[in-house]
N, CA, C and O atoms as a GROMACS GRO file, in nm:
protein
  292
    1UNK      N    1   0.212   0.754   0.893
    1UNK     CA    2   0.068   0.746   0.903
    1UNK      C    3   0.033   0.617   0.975
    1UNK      O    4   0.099   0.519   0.941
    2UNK      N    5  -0.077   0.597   1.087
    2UNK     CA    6  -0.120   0.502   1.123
    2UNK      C    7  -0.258   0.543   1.099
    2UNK      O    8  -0.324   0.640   1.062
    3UNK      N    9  -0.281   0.317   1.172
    3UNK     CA   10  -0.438   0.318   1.078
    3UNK      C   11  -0.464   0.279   1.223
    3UNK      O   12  -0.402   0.212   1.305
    4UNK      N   13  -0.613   0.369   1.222
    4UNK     CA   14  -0.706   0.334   1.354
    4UNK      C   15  -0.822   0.218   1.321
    4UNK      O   16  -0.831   0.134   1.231
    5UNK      N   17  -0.894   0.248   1.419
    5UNK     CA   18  -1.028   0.161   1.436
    5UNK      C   19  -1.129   0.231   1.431
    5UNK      O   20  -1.239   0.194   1.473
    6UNK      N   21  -1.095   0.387   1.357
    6UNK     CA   22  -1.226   0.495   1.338
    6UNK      C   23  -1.203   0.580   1.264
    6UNK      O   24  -1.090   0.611   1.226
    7UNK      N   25  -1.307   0.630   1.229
    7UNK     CA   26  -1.278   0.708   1.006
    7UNK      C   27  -1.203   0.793   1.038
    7UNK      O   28  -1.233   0.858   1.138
    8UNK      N   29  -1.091   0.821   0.975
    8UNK     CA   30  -1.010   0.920   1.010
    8UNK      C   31  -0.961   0.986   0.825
    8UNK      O   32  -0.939   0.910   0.732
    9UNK      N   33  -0.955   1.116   0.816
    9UNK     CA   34  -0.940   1.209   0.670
    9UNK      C   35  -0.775   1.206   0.714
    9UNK      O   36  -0.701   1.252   0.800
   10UNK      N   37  -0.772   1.109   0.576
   10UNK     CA   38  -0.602   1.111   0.543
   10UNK      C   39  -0.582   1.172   0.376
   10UNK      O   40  -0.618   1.121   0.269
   11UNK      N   41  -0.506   1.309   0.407
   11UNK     CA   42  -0.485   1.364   0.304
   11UNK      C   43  -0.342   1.358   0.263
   11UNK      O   44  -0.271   1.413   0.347
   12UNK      N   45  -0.282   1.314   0.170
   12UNK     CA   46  -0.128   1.277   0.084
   12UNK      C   47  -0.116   1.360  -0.021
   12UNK      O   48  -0.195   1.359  -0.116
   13UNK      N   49  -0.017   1.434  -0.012
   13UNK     CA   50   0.032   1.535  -0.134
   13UNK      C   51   0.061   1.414  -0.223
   13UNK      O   52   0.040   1.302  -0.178
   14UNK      N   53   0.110   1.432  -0.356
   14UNK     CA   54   0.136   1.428  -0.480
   14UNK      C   55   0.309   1.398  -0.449
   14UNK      O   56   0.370   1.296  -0.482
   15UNK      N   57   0.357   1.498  -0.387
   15UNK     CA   58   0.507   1.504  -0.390
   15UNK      C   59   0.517   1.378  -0.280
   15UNK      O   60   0.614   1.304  -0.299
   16UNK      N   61   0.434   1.345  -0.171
   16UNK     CA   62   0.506   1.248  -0.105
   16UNK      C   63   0.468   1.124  -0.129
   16UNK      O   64   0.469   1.046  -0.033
   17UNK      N   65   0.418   1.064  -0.288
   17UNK     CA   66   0.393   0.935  -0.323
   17UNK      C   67   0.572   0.960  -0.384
   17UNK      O   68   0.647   1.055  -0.403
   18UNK      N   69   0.580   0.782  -0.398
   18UNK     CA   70   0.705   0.734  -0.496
   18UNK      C   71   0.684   0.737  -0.630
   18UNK      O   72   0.594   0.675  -0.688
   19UNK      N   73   0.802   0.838  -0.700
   19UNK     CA   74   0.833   0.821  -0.833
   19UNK      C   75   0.738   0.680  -0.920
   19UNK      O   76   0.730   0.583  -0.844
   20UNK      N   77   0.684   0.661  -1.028
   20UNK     CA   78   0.656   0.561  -1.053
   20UNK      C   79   0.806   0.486  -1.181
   20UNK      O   80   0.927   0.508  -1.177
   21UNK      N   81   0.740   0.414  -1.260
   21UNK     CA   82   0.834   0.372  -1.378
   21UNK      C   83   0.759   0.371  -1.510
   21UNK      O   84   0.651   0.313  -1.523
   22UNK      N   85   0.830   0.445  -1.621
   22UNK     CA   86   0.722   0.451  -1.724
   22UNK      C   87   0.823   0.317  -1.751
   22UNK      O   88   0.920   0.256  -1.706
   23UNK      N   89   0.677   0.320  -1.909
   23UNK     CA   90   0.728   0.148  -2.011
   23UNK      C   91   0.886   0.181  -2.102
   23UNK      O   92   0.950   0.119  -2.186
   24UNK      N   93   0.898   0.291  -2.043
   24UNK     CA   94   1.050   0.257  -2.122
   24UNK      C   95   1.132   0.281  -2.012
   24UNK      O   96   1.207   0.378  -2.005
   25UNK      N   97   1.118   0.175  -1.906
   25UNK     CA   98   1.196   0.230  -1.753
   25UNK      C   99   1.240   0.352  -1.727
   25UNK      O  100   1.359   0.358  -1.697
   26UNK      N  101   1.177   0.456  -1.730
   26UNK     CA  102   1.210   0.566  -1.704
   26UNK      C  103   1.125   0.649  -1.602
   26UNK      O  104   1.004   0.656  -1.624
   27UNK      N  105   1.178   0.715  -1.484
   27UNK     CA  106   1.127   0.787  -1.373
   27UNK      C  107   1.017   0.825  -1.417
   27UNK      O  108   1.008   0.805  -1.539
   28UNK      N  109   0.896   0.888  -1.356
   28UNK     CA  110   0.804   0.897  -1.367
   28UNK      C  111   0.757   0.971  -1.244
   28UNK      O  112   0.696   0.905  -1.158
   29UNK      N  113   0.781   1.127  -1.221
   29UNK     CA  114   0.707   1.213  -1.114
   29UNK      C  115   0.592   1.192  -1.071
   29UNK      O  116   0.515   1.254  -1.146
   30UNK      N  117   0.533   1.136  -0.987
   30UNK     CA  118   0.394   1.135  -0.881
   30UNK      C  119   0.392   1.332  -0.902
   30UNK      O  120   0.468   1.423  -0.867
   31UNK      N  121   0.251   1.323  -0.983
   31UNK     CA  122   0.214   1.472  -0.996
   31UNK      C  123   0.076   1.449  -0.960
   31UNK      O  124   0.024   1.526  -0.879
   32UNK      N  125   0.001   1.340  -1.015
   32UNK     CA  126  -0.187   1.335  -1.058
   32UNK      C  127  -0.194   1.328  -1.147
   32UNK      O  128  -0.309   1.288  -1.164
   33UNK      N  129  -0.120   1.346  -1.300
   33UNK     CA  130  -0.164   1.354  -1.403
   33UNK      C  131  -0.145   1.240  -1.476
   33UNK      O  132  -0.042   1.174  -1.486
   34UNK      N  133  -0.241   1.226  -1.519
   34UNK     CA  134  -0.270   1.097  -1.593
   34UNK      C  135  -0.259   0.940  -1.517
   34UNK      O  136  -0.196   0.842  -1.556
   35UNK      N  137  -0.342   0.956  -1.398
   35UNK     CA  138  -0.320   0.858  -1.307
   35UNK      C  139  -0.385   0.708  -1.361
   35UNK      O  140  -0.500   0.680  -1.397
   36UNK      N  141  -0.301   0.652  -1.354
   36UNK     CA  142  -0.350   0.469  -1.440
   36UNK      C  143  -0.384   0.387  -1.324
   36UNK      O  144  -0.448   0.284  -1.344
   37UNK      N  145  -0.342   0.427  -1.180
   37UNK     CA  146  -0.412   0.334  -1.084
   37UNK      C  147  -0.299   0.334  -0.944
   37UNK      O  148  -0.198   0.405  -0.938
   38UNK      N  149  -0.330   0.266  -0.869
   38UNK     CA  150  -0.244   0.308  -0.715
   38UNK      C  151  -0.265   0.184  -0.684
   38UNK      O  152  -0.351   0.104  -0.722
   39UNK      N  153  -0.168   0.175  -0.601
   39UNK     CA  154  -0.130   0.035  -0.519
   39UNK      C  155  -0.089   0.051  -0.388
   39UNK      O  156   0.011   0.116  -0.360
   40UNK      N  157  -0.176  -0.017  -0.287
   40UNK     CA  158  -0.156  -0.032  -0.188
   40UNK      C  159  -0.126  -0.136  -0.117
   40UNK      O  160  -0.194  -0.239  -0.114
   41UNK      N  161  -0.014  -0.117  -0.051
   41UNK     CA  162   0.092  -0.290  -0.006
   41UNK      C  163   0.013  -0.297   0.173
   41UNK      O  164   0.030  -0.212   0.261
   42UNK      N  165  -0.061  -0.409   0.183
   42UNK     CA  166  -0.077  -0.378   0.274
   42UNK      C  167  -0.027  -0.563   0.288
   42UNK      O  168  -0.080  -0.654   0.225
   43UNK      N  169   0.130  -0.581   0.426
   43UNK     CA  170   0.209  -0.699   0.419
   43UNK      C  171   0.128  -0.793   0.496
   43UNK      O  172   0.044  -0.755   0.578
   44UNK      N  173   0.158  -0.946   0.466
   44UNK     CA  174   0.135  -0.998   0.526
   44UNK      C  175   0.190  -1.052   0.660
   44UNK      O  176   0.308  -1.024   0.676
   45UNK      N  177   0.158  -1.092   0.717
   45UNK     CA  178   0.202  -1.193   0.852
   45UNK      C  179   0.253  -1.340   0.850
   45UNK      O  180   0.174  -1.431   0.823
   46UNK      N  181   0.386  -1.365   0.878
   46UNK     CA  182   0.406  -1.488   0.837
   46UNK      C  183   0.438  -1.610   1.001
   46UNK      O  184   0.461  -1.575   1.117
   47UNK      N  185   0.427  -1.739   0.946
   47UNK     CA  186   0.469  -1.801   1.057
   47UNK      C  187   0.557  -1.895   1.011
   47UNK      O  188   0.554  -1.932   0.893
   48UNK      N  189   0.654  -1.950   1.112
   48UNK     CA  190   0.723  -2.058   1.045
   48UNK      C  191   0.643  -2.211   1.075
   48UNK      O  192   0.578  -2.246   1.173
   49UNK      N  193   0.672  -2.277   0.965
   49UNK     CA  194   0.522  -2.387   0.950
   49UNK      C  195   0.624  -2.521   0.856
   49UNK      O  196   0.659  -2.519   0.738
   50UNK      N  197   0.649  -2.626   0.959
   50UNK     CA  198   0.643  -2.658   1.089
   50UNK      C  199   0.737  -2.550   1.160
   50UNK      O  200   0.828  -2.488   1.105
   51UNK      N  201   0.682  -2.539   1.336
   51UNK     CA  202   0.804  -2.450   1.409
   51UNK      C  203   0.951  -2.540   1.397
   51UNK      O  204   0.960  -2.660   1.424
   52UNK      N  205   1.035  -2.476   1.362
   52UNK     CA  206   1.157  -2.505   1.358
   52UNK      C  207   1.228  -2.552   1.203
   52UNK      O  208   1.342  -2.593   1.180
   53UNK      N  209   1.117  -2.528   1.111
   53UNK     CA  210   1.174  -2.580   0.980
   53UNK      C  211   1.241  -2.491   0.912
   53UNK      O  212   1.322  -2.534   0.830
   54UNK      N  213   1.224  -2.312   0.930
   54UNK     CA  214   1.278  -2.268   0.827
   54UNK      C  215   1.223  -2.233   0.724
   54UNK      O  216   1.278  -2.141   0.664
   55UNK      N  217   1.096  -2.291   0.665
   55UNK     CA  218   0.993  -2.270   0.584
   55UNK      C  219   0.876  -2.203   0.646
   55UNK      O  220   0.813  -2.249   0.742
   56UNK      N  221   0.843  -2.057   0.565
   56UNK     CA  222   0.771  -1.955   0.597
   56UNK      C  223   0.602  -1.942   0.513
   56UNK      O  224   0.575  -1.938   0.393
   57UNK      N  225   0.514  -1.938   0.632
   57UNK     CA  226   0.386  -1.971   0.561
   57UNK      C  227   0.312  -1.832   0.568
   57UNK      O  228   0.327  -1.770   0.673
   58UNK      N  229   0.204  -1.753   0.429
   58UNK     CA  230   0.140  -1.650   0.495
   58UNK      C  231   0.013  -1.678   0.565
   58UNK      O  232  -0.073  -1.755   0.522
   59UNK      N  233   0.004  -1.601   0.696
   59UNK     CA  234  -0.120  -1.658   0.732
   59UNK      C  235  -0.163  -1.539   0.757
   59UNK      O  236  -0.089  -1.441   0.763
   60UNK      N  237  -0.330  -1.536   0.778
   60UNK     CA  238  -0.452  -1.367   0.773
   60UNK      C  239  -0.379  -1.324   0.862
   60UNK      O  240  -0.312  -1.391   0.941
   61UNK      N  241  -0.392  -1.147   0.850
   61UNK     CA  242  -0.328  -1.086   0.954
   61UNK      C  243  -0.466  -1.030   1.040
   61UNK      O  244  -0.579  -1.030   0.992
   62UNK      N  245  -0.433  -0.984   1.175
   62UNK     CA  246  -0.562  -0.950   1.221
   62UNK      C  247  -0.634  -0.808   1.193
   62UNK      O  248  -0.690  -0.732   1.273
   63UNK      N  249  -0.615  -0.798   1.057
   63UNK     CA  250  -0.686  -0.663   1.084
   63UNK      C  251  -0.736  -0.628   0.910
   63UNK      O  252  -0.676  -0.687   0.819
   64UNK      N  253  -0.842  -0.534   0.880
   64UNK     CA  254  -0.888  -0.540   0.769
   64UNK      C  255  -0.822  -0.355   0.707
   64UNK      O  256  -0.764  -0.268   0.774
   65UNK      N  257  -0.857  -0.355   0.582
   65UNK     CA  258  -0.856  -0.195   0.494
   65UNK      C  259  -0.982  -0.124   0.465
   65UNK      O  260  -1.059  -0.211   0.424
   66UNK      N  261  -1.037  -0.017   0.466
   66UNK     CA  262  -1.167   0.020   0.410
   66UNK      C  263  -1.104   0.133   0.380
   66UNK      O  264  -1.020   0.194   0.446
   67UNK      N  265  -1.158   0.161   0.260
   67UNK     CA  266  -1.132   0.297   0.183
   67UNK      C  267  -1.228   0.316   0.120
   67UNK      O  268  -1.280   0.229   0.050
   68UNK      N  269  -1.288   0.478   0.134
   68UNK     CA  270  -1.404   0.501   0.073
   68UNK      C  271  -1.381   0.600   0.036
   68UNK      O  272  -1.274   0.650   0.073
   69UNK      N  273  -1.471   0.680  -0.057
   69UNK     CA  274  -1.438   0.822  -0.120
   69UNK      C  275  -1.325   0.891  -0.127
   69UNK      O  276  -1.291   0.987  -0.058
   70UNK      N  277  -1.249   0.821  -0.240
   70UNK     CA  278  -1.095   0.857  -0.279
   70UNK      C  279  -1.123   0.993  -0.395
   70UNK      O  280  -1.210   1.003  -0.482
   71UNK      N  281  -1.035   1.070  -0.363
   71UNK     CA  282  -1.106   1.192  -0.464
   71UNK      C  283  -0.926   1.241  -0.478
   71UNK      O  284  -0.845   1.185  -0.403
   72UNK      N  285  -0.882   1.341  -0.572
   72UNK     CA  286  -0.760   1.411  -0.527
   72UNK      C  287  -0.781   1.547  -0.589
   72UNK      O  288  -0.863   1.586  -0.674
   73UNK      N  289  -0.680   1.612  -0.521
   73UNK     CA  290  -0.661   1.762  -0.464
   73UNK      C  291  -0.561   1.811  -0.531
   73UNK      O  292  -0.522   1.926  -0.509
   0.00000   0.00000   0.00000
């Protein structure tokens, strides 16, 4: 899936989210049922800071998320 610069209907089955982990570490089928909440990784951008040190800084990436009217199917 890519993300544009204009509203676009992105529909995701059930079967193609990741397994979750219940509280007694145990698999957990992506069905819909009984959904406690979703997470979306959206990474950052890093630079090395000073150049040449080796030490990695996060800095804004150029671009934003909007999500509106999440419903499921």
């Amino acid at each position: 899936m890519f993300v544009t610069d204009t509203w676009t209907l992105v529909q995701i089955a059930w079967s193609d989210f990741t397994d979750g982990v219940g509280t007694d570490n145990t698999s957990v089928t992506a069905t819909g049922d009984e959904v406690a909440g979703i997470t979306l990784l959206v990474y950052l951008e890093w630079e090395e800071d000073p150049p040449g040190s080796d030490d990695w800084t996060p800095v804004p990436a150029a671009y934003g998320l909007v999500i509106d009217d999440i419903s499921f199917y």
